[in-house]
N, C-alpha and C positions, 0 to 999 in steps of 0.2 A: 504494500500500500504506500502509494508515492503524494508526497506535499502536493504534487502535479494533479494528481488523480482526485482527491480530497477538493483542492479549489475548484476542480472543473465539474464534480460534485454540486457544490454549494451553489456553484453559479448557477447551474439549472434547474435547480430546487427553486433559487429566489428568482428567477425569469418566471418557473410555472404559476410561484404563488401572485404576482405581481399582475400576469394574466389572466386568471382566474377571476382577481376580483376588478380588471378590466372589463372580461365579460361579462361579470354575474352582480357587479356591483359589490360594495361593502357594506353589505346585510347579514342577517341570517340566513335567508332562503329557508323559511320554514324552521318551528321549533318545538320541538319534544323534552318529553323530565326523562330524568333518566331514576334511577330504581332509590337514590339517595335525594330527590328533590332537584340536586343539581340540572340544571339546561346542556342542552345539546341542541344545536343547528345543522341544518345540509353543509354547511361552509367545514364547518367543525371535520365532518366524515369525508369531506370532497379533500380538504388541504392533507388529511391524514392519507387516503390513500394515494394523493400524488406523491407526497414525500416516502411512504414506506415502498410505496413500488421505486421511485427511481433508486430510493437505497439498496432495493435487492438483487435488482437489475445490476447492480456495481458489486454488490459485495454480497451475497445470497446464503453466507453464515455467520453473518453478524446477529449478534443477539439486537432485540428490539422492545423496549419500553414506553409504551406509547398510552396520551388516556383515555381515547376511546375504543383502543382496541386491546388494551394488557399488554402483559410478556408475550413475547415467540421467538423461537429460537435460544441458542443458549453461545458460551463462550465468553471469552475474556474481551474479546469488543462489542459494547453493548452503547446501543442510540436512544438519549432520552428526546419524546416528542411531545410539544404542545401545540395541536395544532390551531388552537385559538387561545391565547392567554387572556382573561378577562372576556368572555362571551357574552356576560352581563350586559358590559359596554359595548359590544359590537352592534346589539339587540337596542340601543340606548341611544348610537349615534357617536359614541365618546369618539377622542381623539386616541387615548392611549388603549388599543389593542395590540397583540403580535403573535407574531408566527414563533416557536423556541425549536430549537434543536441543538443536540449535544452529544456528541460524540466522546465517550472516557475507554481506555485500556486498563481494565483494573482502577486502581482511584487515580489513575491519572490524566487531564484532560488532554485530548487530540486535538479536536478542532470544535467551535461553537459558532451556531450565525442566531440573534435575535431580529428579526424583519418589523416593522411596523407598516401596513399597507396603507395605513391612512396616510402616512407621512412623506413616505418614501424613505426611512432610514432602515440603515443595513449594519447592525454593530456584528463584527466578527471576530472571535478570539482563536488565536494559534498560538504555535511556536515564535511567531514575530511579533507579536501583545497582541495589543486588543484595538480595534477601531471603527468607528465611524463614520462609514460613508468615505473611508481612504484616510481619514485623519487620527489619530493615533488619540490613543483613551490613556489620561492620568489622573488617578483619584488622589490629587493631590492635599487637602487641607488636612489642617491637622490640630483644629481645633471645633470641638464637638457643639459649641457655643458662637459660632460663626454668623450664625442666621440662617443658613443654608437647611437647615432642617431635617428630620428624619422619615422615612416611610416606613409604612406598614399595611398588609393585607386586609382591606376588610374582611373576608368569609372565615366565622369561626364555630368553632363547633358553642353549643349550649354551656356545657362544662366551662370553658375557657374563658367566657365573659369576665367573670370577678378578677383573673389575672390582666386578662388586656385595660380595661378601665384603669387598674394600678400603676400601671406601665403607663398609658396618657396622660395620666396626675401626674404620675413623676415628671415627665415633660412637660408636661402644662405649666404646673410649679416655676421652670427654670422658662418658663415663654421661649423653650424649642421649639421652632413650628416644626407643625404632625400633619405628613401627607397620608391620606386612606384612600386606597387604590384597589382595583379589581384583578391586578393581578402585579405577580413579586417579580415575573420576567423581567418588563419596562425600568421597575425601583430600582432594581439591582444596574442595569443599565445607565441608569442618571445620576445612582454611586459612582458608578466607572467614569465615567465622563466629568464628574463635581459638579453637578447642580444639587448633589443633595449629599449631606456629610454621611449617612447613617440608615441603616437597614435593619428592619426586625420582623422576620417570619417564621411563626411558633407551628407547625403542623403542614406544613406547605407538601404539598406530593412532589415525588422529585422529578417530574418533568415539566414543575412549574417552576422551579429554581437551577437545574444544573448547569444548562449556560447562563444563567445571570450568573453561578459563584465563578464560572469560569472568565466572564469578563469583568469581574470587579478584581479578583486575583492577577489579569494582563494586565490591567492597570495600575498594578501596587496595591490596590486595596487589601485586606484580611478580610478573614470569614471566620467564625468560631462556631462549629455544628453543635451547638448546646443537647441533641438528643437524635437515633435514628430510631426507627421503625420500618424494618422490612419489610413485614407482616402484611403493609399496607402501601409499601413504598412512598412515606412521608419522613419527613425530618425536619425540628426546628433549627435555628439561626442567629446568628447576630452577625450584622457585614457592616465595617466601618472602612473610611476614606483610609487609615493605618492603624498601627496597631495603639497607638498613642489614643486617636479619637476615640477605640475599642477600650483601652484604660478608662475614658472618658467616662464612655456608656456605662459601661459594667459596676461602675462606682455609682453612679446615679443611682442607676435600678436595684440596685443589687443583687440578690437571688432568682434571678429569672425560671418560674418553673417550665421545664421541658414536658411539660403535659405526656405523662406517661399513659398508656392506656386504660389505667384506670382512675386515671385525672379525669380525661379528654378521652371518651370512650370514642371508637371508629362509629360511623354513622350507619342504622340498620339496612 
């Protein structure tokens, strides 16, 4: 598997997804629940199966992690997929939705591209860092009290309420301004980039965060996985601009609960 093979990859990934909603617009195209409440659209099933067929077409035993289709296949290169982050918002009209994809060898990352098709940005992480539309990503500040502000997931489970409220007081308290977004993909991205100092997401599925940790880490930033759950393939977070603004955080809040499963039971 060649750096060469990988970009010309991604590029046709982000042509199809880009056409796609040239054709059909950026909509839902129709919406259904799915078995936990959560939404699902045609866009949702349409962008997944363009991207897992072109992946298999290229690599056809690569492990695959995807959310509206689960695990398949197995092995040590496994691709996580989002193929709508924040569907909410898609359904809403928002600005910030996106396309996620993430490629790791074991815990190490390969290659990452976050899309936004409303916008047209392309953030991509390799071996060469991380960037933006060709412009290179530095999460550089390094003070948690900047102004720049923190993100966070709105979708949480019942259980996890009395935590997140605590965690917004704590910020509130210090007038950190507190972004609440639909999805962690974009956040994690606008840590990479420094429009926003600080990230926190408690139970996030991991193919709604593994290329955002892997472009916030291209760009210097840290990540500190406060808890996993395989079981369910989620895992909580803390992602700051360095590890300084992460001293930052962590003193703030202080004992962040990792919502274990019987904190934060999985949903039926």
């Amino acid at each position: 598997m060649t750096d060469d093979r990988l970009n010309r990859l991604f590029s046709s990934i982000s042509e199809a997804v880009f056409e796609y909603f040239r054709l059909y617009g950026i909509s839902g195209r129709g919406l259904e629940y799915k078995e936990n409440r959560e939404i699902c659209t045609r866009a949702d099933k349409d962008i997944e199966k363009i991207i897992i067929g072109s992946i298999l077409k290229e690599f056809p035993g690569h492990r695959i992690i995807s959310e509206e289709s689960g695990v398949m296949g197995s092995g040590l290169l496994c691709w996580y997929i989002d193929p709508i982050d924040n569907t909410v918002g898609l359904m809403a009209g928002e600005r910030d939705i996106s396309v996620s994809i993430a490629l790791k060898e074991g815990d190490r990352y390969v290659h990452s591209m976050i899309i936004n098709p409303r916008t047209a940005e392309i953030y991509e992480a390799s071996p060469e860092g991380g960037q933006k539309n060709g412009q290179r990503l530095s999460a550089c500040p390094d003070n948690l009290f900047d102004g720049r502000g923190v993100s966070t997931c709105a979708y949480v489970r019942r259980g996890c309420i009395p935590e997140i409220l605590r965690i917004m007081g704590k910020l509130f308290e210090k007038r950190i301004p507190l972004r609440i977004s639909g999805g962690s993909a974009l956040d994690l991205c606008y840590l990479a980039e420094g429009s926003s100092i600080a990230h926190i997401s408690l139970g996030a599925h991991t193919w709604d965060v593994e290329a955002g940790i892997h472009m916030v880490q291209s760009a210097g930033g840290v990540v500190k996985i406060l808890a996993r759950f395989p079981e369910r393939n989620a895992l909580a977070l803390l992602a700051a601009a360095n590890e300084k603004v992460l001293i930052q955080l962590e003193d703030l809040l202080g004992d962040v609960k990792a919502f274990q499963p019987e904190v934060c039971p999985a949903r039926p």
